[in-house]
C-alpha positions in Angstrom: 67.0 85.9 104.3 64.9 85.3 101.6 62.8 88.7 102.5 65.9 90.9 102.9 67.4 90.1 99.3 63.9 90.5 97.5 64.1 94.1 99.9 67.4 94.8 98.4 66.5 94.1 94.6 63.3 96.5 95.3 65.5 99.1 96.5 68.2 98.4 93.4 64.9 98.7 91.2 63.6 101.8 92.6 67.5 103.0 91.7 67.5 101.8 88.2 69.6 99.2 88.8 67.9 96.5 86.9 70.3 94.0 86.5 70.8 94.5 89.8 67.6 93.6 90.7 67.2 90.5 88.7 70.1 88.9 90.1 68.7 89.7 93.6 65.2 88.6 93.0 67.2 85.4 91.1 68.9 84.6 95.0 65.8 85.1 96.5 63.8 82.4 94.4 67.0 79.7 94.8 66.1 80.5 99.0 62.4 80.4 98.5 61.4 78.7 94.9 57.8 78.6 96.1 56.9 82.2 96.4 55.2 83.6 93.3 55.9 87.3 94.2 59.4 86.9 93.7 58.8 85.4 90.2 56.2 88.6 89.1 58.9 91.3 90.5 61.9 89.6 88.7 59.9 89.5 85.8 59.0 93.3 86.0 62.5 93.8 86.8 62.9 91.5 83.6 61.1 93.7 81.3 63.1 96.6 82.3 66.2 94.5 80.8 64.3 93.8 77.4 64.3 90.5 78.4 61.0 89.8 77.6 60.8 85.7 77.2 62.3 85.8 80.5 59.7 88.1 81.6 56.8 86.2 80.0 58.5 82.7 82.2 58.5 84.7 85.3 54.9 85.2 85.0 54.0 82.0 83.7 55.5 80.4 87.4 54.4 83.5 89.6 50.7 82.4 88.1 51.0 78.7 88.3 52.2 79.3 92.1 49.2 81.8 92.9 46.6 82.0 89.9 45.3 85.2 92.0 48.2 87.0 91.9 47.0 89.9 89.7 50.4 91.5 88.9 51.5 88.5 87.3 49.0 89.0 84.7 50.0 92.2 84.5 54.0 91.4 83.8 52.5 88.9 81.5 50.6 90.7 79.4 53.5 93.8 79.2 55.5 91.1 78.1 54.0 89.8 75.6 52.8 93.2 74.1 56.7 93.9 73.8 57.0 90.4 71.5 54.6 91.6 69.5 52.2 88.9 71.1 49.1 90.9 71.0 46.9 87.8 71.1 48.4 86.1 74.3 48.7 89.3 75.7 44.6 89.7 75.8 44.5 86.6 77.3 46.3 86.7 80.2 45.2 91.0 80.4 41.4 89.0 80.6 42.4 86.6 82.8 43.6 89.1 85.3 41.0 92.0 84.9 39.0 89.1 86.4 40.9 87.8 89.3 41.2 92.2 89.7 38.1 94.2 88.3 39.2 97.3 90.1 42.6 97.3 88.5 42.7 100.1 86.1 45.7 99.3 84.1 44.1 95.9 82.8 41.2 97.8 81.1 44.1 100.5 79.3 46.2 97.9 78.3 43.4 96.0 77.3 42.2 98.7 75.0 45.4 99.2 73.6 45.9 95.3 72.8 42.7 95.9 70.8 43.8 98.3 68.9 47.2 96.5 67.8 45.0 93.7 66.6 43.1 95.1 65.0 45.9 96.8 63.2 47.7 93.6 62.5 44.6 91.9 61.0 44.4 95.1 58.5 47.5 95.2 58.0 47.7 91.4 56.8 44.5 91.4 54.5 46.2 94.4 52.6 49.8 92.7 52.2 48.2 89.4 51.1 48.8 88.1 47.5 45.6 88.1 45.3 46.5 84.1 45.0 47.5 81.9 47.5 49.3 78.6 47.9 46.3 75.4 48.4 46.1 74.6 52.0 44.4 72.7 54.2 44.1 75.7 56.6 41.6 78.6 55.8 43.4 81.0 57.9 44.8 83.4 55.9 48.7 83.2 54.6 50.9 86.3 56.5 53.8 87.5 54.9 57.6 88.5 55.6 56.6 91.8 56.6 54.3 89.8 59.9 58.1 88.7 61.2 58.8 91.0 64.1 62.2 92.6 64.3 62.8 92.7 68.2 65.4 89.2 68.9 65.2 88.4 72.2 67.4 85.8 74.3 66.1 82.4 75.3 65.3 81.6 78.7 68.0 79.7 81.0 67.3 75.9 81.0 67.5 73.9 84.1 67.7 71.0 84.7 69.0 70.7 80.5 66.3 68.4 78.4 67.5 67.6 74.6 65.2 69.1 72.2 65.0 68.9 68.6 62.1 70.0 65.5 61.9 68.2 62.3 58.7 70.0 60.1 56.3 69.1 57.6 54.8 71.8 55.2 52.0 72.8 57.4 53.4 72.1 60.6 56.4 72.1 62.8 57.2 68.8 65.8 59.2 69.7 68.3 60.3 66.6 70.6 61.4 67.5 74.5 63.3 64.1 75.6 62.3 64.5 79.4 61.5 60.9 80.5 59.2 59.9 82.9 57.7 62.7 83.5 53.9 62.6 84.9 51.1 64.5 82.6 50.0 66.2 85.3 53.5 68.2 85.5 53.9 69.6 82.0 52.3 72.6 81.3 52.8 74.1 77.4 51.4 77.3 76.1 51.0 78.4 72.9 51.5 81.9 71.6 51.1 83.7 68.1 54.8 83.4 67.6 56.2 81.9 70.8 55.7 78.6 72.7 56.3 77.9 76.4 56.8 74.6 77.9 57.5 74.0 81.6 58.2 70.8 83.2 58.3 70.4 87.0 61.0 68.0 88.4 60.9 66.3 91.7 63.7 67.9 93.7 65.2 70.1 91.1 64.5 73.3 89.8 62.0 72.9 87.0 62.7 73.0 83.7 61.7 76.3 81.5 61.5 76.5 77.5 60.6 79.6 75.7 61.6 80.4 72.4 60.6 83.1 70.3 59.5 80.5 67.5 61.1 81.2 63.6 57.6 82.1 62.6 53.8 82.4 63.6 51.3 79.6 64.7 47.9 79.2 65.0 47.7 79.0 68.8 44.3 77.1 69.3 45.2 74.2 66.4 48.5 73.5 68.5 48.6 70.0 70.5 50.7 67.7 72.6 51.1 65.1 74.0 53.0 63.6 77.3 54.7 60.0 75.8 56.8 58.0 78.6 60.0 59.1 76.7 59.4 62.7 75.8 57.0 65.4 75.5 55.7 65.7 71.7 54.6 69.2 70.6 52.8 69.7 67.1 52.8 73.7 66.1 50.3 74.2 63.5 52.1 76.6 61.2 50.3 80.3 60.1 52.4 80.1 57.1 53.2 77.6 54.6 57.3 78.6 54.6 60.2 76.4 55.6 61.5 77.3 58.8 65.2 77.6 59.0 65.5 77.1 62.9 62.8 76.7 65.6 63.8 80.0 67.2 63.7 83.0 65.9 67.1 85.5 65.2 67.9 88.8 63.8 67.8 89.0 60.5 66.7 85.7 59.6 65.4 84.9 55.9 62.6 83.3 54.9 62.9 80.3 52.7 60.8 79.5 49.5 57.7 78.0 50.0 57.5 74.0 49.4 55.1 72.9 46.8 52.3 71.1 48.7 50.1 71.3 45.5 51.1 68.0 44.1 52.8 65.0 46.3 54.2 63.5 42.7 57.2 64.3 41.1 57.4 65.3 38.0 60.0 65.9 35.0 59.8 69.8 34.9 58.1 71.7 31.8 59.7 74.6 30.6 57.4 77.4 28.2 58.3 77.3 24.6 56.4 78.0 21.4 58.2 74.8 19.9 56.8 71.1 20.0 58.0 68.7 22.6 61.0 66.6 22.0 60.3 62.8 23.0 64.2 62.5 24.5 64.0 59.0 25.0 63.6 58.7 21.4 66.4 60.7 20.8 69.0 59.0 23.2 67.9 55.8 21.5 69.0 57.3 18.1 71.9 58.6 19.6 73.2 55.2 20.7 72.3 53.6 17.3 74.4 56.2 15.3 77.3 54.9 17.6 76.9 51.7 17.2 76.4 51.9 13.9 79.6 53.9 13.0 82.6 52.8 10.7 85.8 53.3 12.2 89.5 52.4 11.1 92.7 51.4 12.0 93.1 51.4 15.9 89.6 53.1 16.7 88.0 50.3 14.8 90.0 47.5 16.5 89.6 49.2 20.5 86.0 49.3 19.5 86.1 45.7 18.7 87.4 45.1 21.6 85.6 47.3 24.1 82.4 45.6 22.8 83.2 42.2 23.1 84.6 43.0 27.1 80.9 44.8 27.1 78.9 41.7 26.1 81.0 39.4 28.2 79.9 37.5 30.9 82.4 37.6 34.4 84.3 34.4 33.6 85.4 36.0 30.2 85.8 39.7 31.3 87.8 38.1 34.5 89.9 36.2 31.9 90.7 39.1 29.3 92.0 41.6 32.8 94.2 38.6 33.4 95.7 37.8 30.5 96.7 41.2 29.2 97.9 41.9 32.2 99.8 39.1 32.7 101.1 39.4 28.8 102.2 42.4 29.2 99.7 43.6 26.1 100.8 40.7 24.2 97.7 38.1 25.0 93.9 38.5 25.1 92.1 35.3 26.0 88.0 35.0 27.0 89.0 31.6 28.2 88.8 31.6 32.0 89.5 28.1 32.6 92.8 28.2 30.2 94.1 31.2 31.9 92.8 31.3 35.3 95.0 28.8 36.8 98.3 29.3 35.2 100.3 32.5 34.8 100.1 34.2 30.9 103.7 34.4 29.4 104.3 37.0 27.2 103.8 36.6 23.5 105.2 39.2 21.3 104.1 39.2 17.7 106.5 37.6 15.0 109.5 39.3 14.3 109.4 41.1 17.4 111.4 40.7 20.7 110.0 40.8 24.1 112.5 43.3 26.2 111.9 43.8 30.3 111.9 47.3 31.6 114.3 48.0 34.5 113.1 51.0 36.8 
């Protein structure tokens, strides 16, 4: 059954009919998970779609099933040229001119993978800044213009593990929460600008991650590590920018760079032909001047009071809330244990009479 519906999505591909043919090849693998031609034709049939992560994923399993497959390397490395992946690209083209030396194609695309890098490596000495940013990397800084254009889809995820990225300046953690999961069955990859993690689970379908990552890495300074809780991945970043997501989208922007020149914080200095100003000197003066000022009539007397509520201790600032409260304004006593167990009458001032409101 398995045979007939991988014959039917050749047949749909052979017609054009590439979505087709995924979806075919897609039935075939859920009948027969373990045979690694299913996974290279899907992902040629992948590439036609322009869904290249998918593409590269499909590789990825049709090599881990047979590393001799030859056309795996192939999808892979067509893949990955379409990302813009030139690097991971020669590496799979390599691996598979050796597992096929009479394969033309390998040594074409091979030469042509070449050339792109050694087009992006000219391109990215001429667009660098004459300064850069300290680092503790000596690989050199690439700019906004080194952020490919082409968006692609992430892969499907099955069975679903919670993910999530914090970053530091010069590199980005991404944490996989997939527990118990032997060392043995993780397998993570490292691209210029894409990582790919898969995960085999007993009994299920195993579990594929493959973003196209915000921004580039430096593949070979990349780590991680398989914890009894989750899978720890450290990407060594090419850039020193802050990443606003771990995967990349269309017309994304890149944030300022952080300042890893100095871990201290200081007060900012701002250019001016003038001397400094020593502020604290000056707020100190300020206060004085107000402390220090005559007032008269009722701005004198609610300055009297407002500094003796100020210099009070809780007992007395408890006892003067009470009371004029209480009083109805008529009272103000800093005598806690006179007024604290009793309720203030009102006391209005001779000559005066105390009248009640009614609302």
């Amino acid at each position: 059954m398995a045979k007939e519906l991988a014959e039917k999505a050749k047949e749909a591909f052979l017609d054009d009919d590439f979505d087709v043919a995924v979806d075919l090849y897609s039935k075939a693998i859920d009948l027969d998970p373990s045979c690694a031609a299913f996974f290279a034709d899907r992902a040629q049939a992948n590439i036609k779609t322009n869904n290249f992560t998918e593409a590269v994923a499909d590789a990825n399993k049709a090599i881990e099933l047979e590393p001799t497959l030859a056309k795996a390397y192939l999808r892979k490395g067509t893949a990955c040229m379409k990302l813009e992946e030139y690097r991971t690209a020669k590496s799979a083209l390599e691996k598979g001119a050796s597992v096929s030396p009479n394969e033309s194609k390998f040594k074409k695309m091979l030469d042509e993978c070449n050339l792109r890098i050694a087009e992006e490596e000219k391109d990215l000495v001429q667009q660098m800044p004459p300064t850069t940013l300290p680092s503790s990397s000596t690989t050199p800084l690439a700019t906004a213009a080194d952020v490919p254009l082409v968006p692609s889809p992430a892969a499907p995820v099955k069975p679903m593990f919670r993910h999530e990225f914090y970053q530091k300046p010069e590199e980005v953690v991404v944490t996989i929460f997939a527990k118990g999961i032997p060392k043995q069955n993780v397998n993570v990859e490292f691209g210029d600008q894409i990582l790919s993690v898969g995960i085999e689970v007993g009994g299920e379908e195993a579990y594929h991650f493959q973003p196209r990552l915000f921004g580039k890495i430096i593949p070979e300074k990349c780590r991680y590590e398989v914890l009894s809780t989750k899978v720890e991945i450290r990407l060594a970043k090419a850039e020193i920018i802050t990443w606003a997501s771990l995967e990349y989208s269309k017309g994304q922007a890149l944030l300022p760079k952080p300042n890893v020149a100095s871990a201290v914080s200081q007060r900012p200095v701002y250019p001016s032909s003038k001397p400094g100003k020593d502020w604290d000197k000056l707020e100190a003066e300020v206060k004085k001047q107000e402390k220090d000022e005559k007032l008269d009539g009722d701005a004198a007397m609610n300055k009297f009071f407002s500094d003796i509520y100020q210099s009070a201790d809780e007992d007395m600032r408890r006892a003067m809330n009470k009371s004029f409260a209480e009083s109805n304004g008529t009272v103000l006593s800093t005598n806690w244990k006179e007024v604290g167990t009793k309720k203030v009458e009102s006391t209005p001032p001779d000559g005066m009479e105390l009248k009640k409101w009614e609302y």
